[in-house]
C-alpha positions in Angstrom: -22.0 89.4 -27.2 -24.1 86.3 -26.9 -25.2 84.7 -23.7 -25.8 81.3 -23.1 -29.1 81.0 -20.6 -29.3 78.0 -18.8 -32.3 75.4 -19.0 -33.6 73.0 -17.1 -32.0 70.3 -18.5 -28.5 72.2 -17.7 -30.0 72.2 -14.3 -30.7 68.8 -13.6 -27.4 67.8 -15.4 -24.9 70.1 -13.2 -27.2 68.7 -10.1 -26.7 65.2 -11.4 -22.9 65.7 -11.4 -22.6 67.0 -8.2 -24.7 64.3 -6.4 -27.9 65.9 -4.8 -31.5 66.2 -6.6 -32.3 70.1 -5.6 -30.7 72.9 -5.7 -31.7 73.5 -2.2 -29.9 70.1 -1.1 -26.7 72.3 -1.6 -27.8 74.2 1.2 -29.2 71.8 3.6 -26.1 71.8 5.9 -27.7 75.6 6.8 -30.4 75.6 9.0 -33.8 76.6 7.4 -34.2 79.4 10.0 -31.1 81.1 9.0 -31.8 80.8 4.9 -33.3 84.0 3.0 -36.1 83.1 1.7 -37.4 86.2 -0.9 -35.7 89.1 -1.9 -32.9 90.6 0.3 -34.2 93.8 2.4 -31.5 95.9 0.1 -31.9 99.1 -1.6 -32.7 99.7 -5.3 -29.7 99.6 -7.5 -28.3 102.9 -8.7 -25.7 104.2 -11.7 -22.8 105.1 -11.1 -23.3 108.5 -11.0 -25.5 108.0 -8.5 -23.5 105.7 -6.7 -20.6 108.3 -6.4 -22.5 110.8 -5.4 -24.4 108.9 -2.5 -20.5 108.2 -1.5 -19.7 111.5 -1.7 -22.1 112.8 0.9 -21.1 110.4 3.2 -17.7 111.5 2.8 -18.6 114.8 3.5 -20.2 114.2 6.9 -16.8 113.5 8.1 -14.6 115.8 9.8 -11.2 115.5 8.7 -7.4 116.9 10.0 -7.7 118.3 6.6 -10.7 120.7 7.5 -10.5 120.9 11.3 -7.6 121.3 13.8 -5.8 118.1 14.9 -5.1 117.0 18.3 -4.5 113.4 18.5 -0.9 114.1 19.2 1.7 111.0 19.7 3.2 112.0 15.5 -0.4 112.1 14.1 -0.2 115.5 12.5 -0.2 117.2 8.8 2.7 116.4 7.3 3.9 118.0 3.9 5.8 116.1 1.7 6.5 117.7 -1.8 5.5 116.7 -4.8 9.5 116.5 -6.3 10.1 113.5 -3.0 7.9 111.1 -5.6 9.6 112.2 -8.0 13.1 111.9 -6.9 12.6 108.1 -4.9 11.2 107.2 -8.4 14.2 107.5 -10.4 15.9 104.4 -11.7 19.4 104.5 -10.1 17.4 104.1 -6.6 14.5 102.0 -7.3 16.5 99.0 -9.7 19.5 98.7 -7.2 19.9 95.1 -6.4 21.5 95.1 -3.0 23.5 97.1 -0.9 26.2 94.3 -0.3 27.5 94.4 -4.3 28.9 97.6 -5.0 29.0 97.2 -8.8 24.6 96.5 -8.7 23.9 99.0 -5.8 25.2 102.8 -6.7 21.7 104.1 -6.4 21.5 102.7 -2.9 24.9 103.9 -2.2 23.9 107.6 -3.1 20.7 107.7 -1.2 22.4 106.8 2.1 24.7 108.7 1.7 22.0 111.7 0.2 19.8 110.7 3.5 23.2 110.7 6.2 24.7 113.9 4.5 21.2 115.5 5.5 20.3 113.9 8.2 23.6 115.2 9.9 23.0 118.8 9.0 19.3 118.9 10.1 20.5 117.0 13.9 24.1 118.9 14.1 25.8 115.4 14.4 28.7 114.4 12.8 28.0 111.3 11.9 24.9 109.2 10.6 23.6 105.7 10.4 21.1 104.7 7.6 20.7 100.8 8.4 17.8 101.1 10.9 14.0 100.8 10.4 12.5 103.0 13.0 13.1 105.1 15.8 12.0 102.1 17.9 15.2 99.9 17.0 17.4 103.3 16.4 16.4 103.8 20.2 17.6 100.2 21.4 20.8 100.4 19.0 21.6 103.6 21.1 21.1 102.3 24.1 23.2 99.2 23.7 25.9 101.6 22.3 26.3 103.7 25.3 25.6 100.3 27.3 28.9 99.0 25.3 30.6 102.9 25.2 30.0 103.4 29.0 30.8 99.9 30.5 27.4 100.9 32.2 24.1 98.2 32.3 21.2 100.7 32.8 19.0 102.7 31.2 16.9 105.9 32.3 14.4 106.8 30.3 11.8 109.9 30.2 8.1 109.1 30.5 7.2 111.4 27.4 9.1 109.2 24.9 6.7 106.9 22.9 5.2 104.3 24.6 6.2 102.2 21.5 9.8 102.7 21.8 9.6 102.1 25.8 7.8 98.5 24.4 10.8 97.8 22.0 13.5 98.7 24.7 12.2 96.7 26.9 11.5 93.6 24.6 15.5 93.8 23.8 16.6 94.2 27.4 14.7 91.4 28.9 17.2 88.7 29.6 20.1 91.4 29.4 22.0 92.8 32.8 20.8 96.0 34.3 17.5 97.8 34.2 15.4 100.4 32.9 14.3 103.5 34.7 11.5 105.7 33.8 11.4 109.7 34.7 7.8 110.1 35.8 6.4 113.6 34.7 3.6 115.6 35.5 4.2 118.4 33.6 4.3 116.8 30.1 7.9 117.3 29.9 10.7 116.1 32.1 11.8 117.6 35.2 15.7 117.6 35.1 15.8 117.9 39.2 13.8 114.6 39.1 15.8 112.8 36.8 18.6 113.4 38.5 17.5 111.6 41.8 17.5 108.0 39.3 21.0 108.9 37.4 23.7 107.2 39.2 27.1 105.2 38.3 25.4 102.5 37.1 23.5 104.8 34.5 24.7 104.1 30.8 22.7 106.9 29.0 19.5 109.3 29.4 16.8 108.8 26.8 14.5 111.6 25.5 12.1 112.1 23.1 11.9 116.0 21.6 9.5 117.2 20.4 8.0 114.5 23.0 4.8 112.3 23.0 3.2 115.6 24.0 4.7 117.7 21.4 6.5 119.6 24.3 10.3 120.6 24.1 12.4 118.8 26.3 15.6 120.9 28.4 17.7 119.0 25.9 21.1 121.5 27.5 20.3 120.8 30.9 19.7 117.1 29.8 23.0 117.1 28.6 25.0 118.3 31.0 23.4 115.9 33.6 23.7 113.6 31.5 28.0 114.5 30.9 28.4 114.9 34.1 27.2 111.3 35.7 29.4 110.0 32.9 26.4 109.1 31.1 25.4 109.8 27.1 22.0 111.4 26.0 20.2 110.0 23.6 17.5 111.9 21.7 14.9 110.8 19.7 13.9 114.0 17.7 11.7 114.8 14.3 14.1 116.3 11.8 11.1 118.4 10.6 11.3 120.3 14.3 15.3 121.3 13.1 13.5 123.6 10.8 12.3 125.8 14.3 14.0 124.6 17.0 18.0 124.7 18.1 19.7 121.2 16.8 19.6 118.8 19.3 23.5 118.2 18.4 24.2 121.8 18.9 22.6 121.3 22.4 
C-alpha cells in the first residue's frame, strides 16, 4: 500500500483554498488559553492484547448481579431466558410477516399471538387474553377503563406497591377524564385489605394490584377479590407470569 505524504506545497495549497495563511488561523476563533500546545498528557499506546487485557481488569473490579446477590428490587432481577426463545422468535414465519391487518401476509404474526394468548392464559388461569398492548403500563390503563366502561363506575383505587411507573401512566390517561384515583397507602410493603376497604365505595370501578409487588411481596390477591366482588368492583392484577411457576394463579384466586 502506498501513501501519499503531504509537502509543503500541499500545505500552502489546501490553506490557499480555504482562505487563511496558517494553519493556526483555523483555530483562531479558540482562545489561545484553551489550545494544547505540545503533546497531550495521555498514556503510551498499547496492542491490542494489551489493551484487552487493561479492560479486562477493569471489568473485573466490578461487582455484578451475576457474582453477588441482587437487591435493587422494582423487576431488576436475574432473569433466564433459554437459549431455544432466540431460536424460536428467529424463525421466518414470525420475523417476515408484513402486518397483522392482511391475513394472507401475516400467518406468522397470527400464530404467535395466538402461541403467546394460549400461554399466557394457562400461566394467569384466565380465560381469555389480549396480545395488542405494549406494557403493563398501558395494559394497566386499558383495564381500568374497561372496568370504568364494565362497572358504569368513574374511580379508580389503586395499591401503593404497584409501580410507580404504571401509577404515572394511569394518571397521565385519566387527567381530563371523570372520577379519581385513590391510592392504598401501606406500611407493611404489601396492602392491608382492612385499609383498603375504608376508600372502596359505590363510586369504585376496580381495585388495582401489583403481585409479586414493587417490593417483591405477595399481595392477599383472595381477600382482594372478594372485597373487591363484593363493592361491585373488579380486581385487576398486574402479575409476572414467571411467579405462576410458584405461586397460586392469580385467575384461580
Amino acid at each position: 500500500m502506498n501513501y501519499t505524504q503531504i509537502n509543503e506545497d500541499d500545505r500552502r495549497q489546501m490553506l490557499e483554498a480555504i482562505g487563511v495563511q496558517r494553519i493556526d488561523d483555523l483555530f483562531r476563533d479558540i482562545p489561545a488559553e484553551y489550545r494544547v500546545n505540545g503533546l497531550l498528557e495521555v498514556p503510551a499506546p498499547l496492542s491490542e492484547p494489551e489493551l484487552l487485557a487493561d479492560l479486562t481488569r477493569l471489568a473485573m473490579a466490578n461487582r455484578t448481579v451475576d457474582c453477588s446477590r441482587c437487591f435493587l428490587g422494582c423487576g431488576a432481577y436475574d432473569h433466564f431466558i433459554p437459549t431455544v426463545v432466540d431460536a424460536l422468535a428467529a424463525q421466518s414465519g414470525f420475523v417476515t410477516a408484513y402486518t397483522p391487518y392482511q391475513a394472507e401476509a401475516s400467518q406468522g404474526t397470527l400464530q404467535t399471538f395466538y402461541e403467546f394468548q394460549t400461554m399466557i392464559c394457562e400461566l394467569t388461569g384466565m380465560d381469555v387474553a389480549n396480545a395488542s398492548l405494549y406494557e403493563v403500563g398501558t395494559a394497566l390503563v386499558e383495564a381500568a377503563f374497561m372496568a370504568r366502561s364494565a362497572t358504569r363506575r368513574p374511580d379508580i383505587v389503586l395499591a401503593q406497591a404497584v409501580n410507580p411507573d404504571c401509577e404515572r401512566v394511569l394518571r397521565t390517561y385519566m387527567a381530563e377524564e371523570p372520577g379519581e384515583i385513590r391510592i392504598a397507602a401501606e406500611n407493611t410493603g404489601r396492602v392491608n385489605p382492612m385499609t383498603l376497604a375504608d376508600l372502596v365505595n359505590d363510586k369504585t370501578a376496580a381495585i388495582v394490584v401489583q403481585s409479586p409487588n414493587i417490593f417483591g411481596q405477595i399481595e392477599p390477591l383472595a381477600d382482594l377479590a372478594r372485597l373487591a366482588q363484593g363493592s361491585g368492583a373488579l380486581l385487576i392484577v398486574a402479575t409476572d407470569p414467571l411467579s405462576a411457576g410458584v405461586l397460586k394463579r392469580p385467575g384461580d384466586l
